[in-house]
LOTOR-989148 format. One record per residue: residue number from 0; y, z negated, x negated of N, C-alpha, C in turn. Coordinates in steps of 0.2 Angstrom, whole numbers, plus 2048, in hexadecimal, padded with zeros to 3 digits. Layout:
BEGIN
+-----+------+------+------+-------+-------+-------+------+------+------+
!   i ! n_yy ! n_zz ! n_xx ! ca_yy ! ca_zz ! ca_xx ! c_yy ! c_zz ! c_xx !
+-----+------+------+------+-------+-------+-------+------+------+------+
! NUM !    Y !    Z !    X !     Y !     Z !     X !    Y !    Z !    X !
...
+-----+------+------+------+-------+-------+-------+------+------+------+
# end
This chain:
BEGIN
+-----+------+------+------+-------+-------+-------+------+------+------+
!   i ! n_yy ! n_zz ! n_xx ! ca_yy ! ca_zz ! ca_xx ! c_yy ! c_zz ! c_xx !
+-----+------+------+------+-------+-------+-------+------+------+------+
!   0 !  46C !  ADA !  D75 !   46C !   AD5 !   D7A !  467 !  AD8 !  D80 !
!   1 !  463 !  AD2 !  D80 !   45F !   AD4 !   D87 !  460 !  AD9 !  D8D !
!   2 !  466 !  AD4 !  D90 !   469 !   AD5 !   D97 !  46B !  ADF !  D95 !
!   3 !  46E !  AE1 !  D8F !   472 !   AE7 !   D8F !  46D !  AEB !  D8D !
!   4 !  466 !  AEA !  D8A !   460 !   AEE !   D89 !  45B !  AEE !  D91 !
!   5 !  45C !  AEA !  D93 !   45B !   AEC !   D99 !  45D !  AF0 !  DA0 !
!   6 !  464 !  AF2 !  D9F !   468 !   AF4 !   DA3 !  468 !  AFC !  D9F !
!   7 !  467 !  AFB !  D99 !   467 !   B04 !   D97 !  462 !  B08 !  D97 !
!   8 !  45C !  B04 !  D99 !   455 !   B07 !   D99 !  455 !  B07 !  DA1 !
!   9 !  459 !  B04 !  DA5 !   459 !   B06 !   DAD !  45D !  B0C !  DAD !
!  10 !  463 !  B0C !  DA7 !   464 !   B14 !   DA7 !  461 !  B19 !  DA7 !
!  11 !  45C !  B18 !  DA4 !   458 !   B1E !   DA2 !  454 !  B1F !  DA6 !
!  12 !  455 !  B1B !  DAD !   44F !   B1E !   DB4 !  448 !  B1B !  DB2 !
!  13 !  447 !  B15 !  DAD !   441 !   B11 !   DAD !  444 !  B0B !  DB3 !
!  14 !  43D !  B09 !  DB6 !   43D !   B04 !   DBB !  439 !  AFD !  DB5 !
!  15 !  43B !  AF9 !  DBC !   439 !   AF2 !   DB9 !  433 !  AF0 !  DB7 !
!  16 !  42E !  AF3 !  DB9 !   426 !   AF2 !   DB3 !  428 !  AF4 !  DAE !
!  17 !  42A !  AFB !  DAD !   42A !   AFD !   DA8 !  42E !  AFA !  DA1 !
!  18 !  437 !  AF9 !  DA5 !   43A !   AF2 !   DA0 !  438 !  AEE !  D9D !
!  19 !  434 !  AEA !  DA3 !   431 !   AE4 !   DA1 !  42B !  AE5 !  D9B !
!  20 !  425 !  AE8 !  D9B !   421 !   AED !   D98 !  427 !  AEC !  D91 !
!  21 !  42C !  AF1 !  D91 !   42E !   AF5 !   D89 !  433 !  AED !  D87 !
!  22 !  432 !  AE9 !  D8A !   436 !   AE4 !   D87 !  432 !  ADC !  D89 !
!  23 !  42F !  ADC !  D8B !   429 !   AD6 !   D8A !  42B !  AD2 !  D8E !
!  24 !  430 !  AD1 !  D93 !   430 !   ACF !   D97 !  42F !  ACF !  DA0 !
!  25 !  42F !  ACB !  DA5 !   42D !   AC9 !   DAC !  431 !  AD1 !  DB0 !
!  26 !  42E !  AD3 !  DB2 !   431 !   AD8 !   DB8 !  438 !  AD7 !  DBE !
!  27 !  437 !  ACE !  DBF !   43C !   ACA !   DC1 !  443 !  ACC !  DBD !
!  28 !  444 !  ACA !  DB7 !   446 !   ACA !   DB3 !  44B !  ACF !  DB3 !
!  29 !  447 !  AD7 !  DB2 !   44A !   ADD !   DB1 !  44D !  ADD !  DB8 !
!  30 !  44C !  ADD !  DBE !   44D !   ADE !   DC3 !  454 !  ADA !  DC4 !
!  31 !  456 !  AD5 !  DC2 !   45A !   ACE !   DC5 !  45F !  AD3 !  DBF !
!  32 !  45F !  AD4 !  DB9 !   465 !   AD5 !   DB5 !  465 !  ADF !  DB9 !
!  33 !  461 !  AE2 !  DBA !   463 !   AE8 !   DBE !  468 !  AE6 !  DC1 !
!  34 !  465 !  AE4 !  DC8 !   46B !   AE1 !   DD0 !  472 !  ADF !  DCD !
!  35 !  473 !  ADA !  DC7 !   477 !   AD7 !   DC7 !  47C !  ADC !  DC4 !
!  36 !  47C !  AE1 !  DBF !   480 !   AE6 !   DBD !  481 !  AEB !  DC0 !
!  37 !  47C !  AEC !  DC6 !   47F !   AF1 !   DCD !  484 !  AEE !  DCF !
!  38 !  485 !  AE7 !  DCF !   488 !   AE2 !   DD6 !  48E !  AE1 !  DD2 !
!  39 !  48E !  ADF !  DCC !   494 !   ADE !   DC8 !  497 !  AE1 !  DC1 !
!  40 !  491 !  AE6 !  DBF !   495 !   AEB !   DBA !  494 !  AE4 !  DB5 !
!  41 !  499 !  AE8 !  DAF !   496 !   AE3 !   DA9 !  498 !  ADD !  DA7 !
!  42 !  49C !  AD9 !  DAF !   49E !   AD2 !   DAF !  497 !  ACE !  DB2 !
!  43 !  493 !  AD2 !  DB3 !   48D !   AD0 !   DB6 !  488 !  ACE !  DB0 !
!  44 !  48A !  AD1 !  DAC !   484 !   ACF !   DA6 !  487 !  ACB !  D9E !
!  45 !  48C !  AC9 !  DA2 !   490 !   AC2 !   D9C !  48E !  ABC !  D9D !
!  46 !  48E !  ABA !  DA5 !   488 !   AB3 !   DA5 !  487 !  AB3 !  DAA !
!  47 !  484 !  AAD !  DA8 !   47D !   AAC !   DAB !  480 !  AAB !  DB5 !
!  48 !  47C !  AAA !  DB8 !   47E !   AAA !   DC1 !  47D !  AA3 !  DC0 !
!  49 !  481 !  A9F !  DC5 !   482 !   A98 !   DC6 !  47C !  A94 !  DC9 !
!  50 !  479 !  A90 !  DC5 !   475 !   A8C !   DC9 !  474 !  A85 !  DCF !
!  51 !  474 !  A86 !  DD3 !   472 !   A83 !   DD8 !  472 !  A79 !  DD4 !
!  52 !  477 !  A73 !  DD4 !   478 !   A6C !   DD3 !  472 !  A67 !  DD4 !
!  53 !  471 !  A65 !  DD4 !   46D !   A5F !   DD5 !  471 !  A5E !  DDF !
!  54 !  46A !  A5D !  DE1 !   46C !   A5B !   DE8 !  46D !  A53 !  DE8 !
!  55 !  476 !  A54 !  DEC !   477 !   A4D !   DEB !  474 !  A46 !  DEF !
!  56 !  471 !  A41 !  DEC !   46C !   A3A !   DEE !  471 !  A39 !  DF5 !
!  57 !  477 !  A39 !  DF5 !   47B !   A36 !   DF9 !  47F !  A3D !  E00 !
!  58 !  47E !  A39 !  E07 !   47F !   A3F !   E0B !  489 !  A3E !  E0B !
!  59 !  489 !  A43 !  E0C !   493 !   A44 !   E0D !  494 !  A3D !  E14 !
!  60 !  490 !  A3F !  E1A !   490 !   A37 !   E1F !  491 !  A31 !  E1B !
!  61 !  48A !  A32 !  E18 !   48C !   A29 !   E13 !  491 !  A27 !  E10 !
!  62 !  494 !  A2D !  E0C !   49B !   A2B !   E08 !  49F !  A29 !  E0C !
!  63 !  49F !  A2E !  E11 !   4A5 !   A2B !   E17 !  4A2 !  A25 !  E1B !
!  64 !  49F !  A23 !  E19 !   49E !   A1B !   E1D !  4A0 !  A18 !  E18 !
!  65 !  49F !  A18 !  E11 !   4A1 !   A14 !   E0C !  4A9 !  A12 !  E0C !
!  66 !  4AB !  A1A !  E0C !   4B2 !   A1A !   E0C !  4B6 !  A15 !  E12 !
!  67 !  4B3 !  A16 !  E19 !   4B4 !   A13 !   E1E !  4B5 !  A0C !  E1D !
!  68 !  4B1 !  A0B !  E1B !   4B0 !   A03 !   E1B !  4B4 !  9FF !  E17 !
!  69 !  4B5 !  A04 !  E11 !   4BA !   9FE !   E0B !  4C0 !  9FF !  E0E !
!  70 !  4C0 !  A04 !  E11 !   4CA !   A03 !   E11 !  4CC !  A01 !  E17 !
!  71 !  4C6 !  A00 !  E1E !   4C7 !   9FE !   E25 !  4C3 !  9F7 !  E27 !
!  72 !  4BF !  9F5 !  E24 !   4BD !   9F0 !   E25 !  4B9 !  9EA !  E20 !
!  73 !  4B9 !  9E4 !  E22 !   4B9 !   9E0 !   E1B !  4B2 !  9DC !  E1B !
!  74 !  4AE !  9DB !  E17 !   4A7 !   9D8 !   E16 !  4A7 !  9D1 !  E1A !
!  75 !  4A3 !  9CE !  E1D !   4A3 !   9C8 !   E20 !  4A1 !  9C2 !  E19 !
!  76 !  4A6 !  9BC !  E1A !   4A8 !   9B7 !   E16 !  4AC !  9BB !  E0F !
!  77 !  4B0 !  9BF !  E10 !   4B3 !   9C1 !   E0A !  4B8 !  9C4 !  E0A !
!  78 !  4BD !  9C3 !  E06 !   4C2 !   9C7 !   E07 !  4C2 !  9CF !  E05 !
!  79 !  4BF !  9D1 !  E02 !   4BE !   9D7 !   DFF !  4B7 !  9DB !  DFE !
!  80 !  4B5 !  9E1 !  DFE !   4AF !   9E4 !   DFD !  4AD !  9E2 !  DF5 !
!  81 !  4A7 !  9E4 !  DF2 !   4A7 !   9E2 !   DED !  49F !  9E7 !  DEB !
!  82 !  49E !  9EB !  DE6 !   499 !   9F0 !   DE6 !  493 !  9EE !  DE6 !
!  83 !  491 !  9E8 !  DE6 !   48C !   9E4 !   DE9 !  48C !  9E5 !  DF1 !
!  84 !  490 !  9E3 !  DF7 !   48F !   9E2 !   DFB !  48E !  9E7 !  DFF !
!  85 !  493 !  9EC !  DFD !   497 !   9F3 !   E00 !  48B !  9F6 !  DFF !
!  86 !  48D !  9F8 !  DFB !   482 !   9FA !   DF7 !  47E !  9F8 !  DFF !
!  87 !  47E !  9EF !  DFF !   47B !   9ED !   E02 !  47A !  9EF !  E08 !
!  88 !  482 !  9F0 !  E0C !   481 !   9F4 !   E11 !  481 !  9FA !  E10 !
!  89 !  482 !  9FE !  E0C !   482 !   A05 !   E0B !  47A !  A09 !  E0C !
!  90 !  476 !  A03 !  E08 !   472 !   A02 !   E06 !  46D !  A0A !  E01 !
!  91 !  476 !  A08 !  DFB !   476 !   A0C !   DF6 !  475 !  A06 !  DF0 !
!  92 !  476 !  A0C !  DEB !   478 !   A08 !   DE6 !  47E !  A04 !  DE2 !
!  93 !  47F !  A00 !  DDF !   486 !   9FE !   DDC !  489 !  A04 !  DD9 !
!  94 !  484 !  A08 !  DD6 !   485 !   A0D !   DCE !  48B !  A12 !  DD5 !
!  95 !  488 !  A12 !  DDB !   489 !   A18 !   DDE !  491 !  A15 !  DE2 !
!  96 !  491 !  A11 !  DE6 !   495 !   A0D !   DE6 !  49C !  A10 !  DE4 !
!  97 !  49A !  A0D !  DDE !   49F !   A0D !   DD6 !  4A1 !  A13 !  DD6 !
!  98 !  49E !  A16 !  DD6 !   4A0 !   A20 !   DD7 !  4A1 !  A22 !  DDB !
!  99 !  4A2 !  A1F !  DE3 !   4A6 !   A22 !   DE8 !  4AC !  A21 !  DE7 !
! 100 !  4AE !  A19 !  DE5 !   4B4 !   A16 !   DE4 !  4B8 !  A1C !  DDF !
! 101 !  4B5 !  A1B !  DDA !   4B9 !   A1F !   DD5 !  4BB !  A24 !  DD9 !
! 102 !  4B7 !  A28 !  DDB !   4B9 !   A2F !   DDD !  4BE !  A2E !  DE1 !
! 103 !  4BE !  A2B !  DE5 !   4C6 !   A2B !   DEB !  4CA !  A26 !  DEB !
! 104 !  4C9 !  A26 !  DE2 !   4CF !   A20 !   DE2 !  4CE !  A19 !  DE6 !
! 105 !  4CB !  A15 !  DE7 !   4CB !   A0F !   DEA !  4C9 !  A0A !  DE8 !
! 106 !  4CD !  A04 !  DE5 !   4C9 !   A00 !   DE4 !  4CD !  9F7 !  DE6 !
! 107 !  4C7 !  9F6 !  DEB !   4C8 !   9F0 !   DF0 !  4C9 !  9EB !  DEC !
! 108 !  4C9 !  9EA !  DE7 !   4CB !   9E3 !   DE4 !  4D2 !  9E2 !  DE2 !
! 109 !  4D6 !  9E6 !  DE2 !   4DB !   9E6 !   DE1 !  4E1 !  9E4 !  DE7 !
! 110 !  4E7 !  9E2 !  DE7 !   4EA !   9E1 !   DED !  4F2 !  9E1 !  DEB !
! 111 !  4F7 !  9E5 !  DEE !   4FD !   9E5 !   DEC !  4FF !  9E2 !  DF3 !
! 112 !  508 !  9DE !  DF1 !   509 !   9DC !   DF6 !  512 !  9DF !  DF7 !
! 113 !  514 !  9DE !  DFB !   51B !   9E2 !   DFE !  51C !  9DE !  E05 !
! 114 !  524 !  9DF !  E06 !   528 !   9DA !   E08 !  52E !  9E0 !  E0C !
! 115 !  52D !  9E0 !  E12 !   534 !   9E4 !   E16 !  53A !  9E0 !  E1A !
! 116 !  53E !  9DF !  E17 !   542 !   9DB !   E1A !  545 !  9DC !  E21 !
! 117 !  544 !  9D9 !  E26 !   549 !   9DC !   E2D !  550 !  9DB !  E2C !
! 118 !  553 !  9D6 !  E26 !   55A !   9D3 !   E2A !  55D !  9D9 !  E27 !
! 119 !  562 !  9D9 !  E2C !   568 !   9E0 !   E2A !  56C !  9DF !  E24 !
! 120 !  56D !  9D7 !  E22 !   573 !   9D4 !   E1C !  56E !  9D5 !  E16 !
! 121 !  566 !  9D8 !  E15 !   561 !   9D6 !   E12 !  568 !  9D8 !  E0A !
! 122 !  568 !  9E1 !  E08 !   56A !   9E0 !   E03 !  571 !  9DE !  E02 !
! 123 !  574 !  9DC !  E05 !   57C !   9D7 !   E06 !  57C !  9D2 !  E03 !
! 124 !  575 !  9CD !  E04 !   571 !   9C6 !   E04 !  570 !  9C5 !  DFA !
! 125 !  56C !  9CC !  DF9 !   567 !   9CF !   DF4 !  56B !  9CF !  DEE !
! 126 !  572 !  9D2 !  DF0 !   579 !   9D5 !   DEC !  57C !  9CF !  DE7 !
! 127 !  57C !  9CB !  DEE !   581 !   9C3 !   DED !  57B !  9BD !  DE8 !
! 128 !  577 !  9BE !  DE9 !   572 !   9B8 !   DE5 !  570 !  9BB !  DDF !
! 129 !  56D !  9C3 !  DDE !   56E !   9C6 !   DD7 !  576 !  9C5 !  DD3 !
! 130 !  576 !  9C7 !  DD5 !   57F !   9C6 !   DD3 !  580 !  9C0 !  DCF !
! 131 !  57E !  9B9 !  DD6 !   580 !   9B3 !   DD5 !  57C !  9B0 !  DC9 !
! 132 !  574 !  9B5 !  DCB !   573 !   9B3 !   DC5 !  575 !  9B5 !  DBF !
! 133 !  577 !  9BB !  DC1 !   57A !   9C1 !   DBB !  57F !  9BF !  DB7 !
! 134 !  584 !  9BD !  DBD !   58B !   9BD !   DBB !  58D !  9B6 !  DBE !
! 135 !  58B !  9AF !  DBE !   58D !   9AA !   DC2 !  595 !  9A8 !  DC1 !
! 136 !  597 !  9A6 !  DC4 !   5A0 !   9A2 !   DC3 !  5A1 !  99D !  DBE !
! 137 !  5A4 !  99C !  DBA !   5A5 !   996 !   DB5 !  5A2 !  98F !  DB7 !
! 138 !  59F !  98D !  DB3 !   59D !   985 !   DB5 !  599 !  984 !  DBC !
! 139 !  595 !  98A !  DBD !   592 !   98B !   DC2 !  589 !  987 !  DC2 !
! 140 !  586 !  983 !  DC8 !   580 !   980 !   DC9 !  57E !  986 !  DCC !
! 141 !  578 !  988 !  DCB !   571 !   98F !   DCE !  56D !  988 !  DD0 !
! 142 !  56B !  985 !  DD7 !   566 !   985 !   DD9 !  561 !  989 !  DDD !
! 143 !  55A !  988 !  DDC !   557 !   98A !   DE0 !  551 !  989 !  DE2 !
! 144 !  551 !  988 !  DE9 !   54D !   983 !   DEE !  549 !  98B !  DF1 !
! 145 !  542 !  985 !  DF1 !   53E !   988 !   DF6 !  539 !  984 !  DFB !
! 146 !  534 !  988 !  E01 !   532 !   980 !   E03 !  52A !  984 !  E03 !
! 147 !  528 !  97D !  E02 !   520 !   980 !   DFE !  518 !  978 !  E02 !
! 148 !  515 !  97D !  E04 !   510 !   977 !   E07 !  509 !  97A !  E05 !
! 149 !  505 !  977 !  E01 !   4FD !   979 !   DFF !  4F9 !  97B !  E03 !
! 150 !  4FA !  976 !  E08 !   4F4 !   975 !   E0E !  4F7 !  978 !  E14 !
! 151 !  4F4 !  97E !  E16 !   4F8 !   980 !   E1E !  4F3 !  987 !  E20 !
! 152 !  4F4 !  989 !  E24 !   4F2 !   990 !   E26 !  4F8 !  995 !  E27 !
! 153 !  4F4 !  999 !  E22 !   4F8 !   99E !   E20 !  4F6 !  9A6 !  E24 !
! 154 !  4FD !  9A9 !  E25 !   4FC !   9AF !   E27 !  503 !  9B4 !  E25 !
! 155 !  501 !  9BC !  E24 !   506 !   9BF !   E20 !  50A !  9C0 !  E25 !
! 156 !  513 !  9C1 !  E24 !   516 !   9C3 !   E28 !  516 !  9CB !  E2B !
! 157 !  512 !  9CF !  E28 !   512 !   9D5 !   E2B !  50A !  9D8 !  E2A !
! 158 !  509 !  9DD !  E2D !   505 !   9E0 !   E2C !  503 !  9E2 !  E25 !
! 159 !  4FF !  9E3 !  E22 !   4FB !   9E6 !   E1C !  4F9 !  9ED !  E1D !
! 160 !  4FB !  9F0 !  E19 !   4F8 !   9F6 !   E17 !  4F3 !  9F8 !  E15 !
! 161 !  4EE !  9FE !  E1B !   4E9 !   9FD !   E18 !  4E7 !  A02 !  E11 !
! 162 !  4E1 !  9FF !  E0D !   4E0 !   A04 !   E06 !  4E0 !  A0B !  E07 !
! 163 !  4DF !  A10 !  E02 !   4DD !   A17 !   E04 !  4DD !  A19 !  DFD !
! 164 !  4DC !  A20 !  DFC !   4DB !   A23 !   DF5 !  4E2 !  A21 !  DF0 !
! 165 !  4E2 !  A1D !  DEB !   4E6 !   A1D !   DE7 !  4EA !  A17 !  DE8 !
! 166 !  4EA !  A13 !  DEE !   4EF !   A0D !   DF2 !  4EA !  A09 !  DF1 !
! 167 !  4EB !  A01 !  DEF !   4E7 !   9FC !   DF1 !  4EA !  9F7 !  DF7 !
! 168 !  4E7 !  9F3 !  DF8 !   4E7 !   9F1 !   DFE !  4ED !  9EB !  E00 !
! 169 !  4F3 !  9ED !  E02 !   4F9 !   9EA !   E03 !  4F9 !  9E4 !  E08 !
! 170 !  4FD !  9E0 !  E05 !   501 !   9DB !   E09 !  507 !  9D9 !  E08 !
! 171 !  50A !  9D4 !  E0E !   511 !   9D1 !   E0B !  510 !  9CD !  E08 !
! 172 !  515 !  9CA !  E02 !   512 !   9C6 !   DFD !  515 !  9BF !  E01 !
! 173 !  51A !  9BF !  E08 !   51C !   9B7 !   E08 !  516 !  9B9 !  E0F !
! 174 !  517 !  9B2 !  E14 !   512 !   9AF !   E19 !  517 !  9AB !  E1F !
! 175 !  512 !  9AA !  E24 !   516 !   9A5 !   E28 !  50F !  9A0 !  E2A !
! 176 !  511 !  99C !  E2C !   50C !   995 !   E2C !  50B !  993 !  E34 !
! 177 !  506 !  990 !  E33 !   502 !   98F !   E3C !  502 !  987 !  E3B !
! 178 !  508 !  984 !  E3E !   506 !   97B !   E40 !  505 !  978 !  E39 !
! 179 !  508 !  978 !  E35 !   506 !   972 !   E30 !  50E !  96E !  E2C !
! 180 !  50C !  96B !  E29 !   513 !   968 !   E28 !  517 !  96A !  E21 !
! 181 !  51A !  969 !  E1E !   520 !   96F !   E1A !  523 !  96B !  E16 !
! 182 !  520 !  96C !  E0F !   525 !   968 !   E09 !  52A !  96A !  E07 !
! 183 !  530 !  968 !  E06 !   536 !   969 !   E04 !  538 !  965 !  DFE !
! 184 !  539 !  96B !  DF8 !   53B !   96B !   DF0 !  53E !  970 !  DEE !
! 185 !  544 !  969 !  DEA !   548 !   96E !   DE5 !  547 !  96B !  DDD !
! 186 !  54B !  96F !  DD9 !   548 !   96E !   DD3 !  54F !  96D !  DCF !
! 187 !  550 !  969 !  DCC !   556 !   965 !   DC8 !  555 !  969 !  DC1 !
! 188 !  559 !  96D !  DBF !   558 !   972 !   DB8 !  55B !  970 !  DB3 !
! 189 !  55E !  96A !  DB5 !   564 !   964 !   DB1 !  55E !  962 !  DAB !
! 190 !  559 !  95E !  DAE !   554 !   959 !   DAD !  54D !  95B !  DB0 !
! 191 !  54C !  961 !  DB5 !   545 !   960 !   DB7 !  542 !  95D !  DBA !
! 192 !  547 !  959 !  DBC !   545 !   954 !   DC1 !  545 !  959 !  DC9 !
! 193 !  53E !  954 !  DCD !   53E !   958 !   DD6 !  53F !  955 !  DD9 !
! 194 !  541 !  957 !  DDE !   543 !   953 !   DE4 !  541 !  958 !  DE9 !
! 195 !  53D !  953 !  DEE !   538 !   954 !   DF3 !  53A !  952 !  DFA !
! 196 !  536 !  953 !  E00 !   536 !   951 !   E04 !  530 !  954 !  E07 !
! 197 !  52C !  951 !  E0D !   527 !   956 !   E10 !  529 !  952 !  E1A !
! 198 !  528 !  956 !  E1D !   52A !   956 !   E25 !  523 !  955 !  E25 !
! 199 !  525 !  950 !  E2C !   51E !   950 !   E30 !  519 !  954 !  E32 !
! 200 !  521 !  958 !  E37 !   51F !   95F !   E3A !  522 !  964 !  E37 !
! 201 !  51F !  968 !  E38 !   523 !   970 !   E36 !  527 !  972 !  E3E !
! 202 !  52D !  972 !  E3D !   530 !   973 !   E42 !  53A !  974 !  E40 !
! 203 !  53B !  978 !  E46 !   543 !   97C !   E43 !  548 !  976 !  E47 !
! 204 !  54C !  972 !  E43 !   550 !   96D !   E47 !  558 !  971 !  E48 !
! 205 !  559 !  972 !  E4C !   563 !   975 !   E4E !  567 !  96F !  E4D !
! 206 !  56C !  973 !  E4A !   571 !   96E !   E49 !  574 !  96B !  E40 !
+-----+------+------+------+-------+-------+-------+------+------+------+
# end
């Protein structure tokens, strides 16, 4: 072995020409495996010393802007970042992109949704209507009514959570509506037959 016929001809009080000379290799050479077995004894000459990575294309700032932007702010006309547009402002590549995401776990296209109830009867309410299908009373009708309008502006009843490493980007799955009018349907499970109604206004009547 090279490295250990070098190291016992330094025992013998020959210097680095001379090694290099009785073994046909560079003076550097002898020199660099000398130092290394002074430094570390014979864990120094089982491998090789670590070499210095490819310097990376992309600054540690830019990542952290990339990251900043997909979990705190949203591209103009779109719901979602997307590794086209995210580039364009990055003013990286998609391929790169795609590799920050991976790395810290994030990915904008994805959206979960969740629902925290205030009312204090919430699991009292919860008890009583699972139950009711589980287990209903003899000769029992299960209706169930909801009320549904296509056309309206919508807005979530709570805040949304924002994405981060491993979490996608949350919302509540119900909504409350801005001025528009409000269909009312139920569904006959007899026959499949509905029964509708739609209000003028969206408005709460007492009484």
């Amino acid at each position: 072995m090279l490295r250990a016929r070098i190291v016992l001809l330094a025992g013998e009080g020959k210097q680095d020409l001379k090694i290099a000379h009785l073994l046909s290799i560079v003076p550097r050479t002898a020199a660099r495996w000398r130092s290394r077995f002074l430094h570390d004894g014979i864990a120094g000459l089982e491998h090789d010393a670590p070499r210095p990575g490819r310097t990376p294309s992309i600054s540690p700032e830019l990542v952290r802007m990339v990251i900043a932007k997909t979990t705190q702010e949203r591209p103009s006309h779109a719901t979602h970042w997307s590794t086209r547009t995210m580039a364009a402002v990055a003013g990286i590549s998609e391929a790169s992109v795609r590799r920050i995401w991976h790395s810290h776990g994030l990915k904008p296209h994805r959206v979960e949704t969740f629902k925290l109830s205030n009312d204090p009867r919430f699991a009292e309410k919860l008890e009583d209507i699972v139950g009711l299908y589980l287990n209903p009373p003899e000769h029992a009708l299960v209706l169930s009514l909801d009320e549904k309008s296509q056309i309206q502006a919508l807005d979530r009843t709570q805040p949304g959570l924002p994405m981060k490493k491993g979490r996608a980007h949350t919302m509540t799955h119900d909504y409350k509506r801005h001025g528009t009018t409000t269909l009312f349907a139920a569904l006959n499970t007899l026959d499949g037959s509905v029964m509708a109604t739609c209000m003028e206004r969206h408005r709460i009547k007492n009484g």
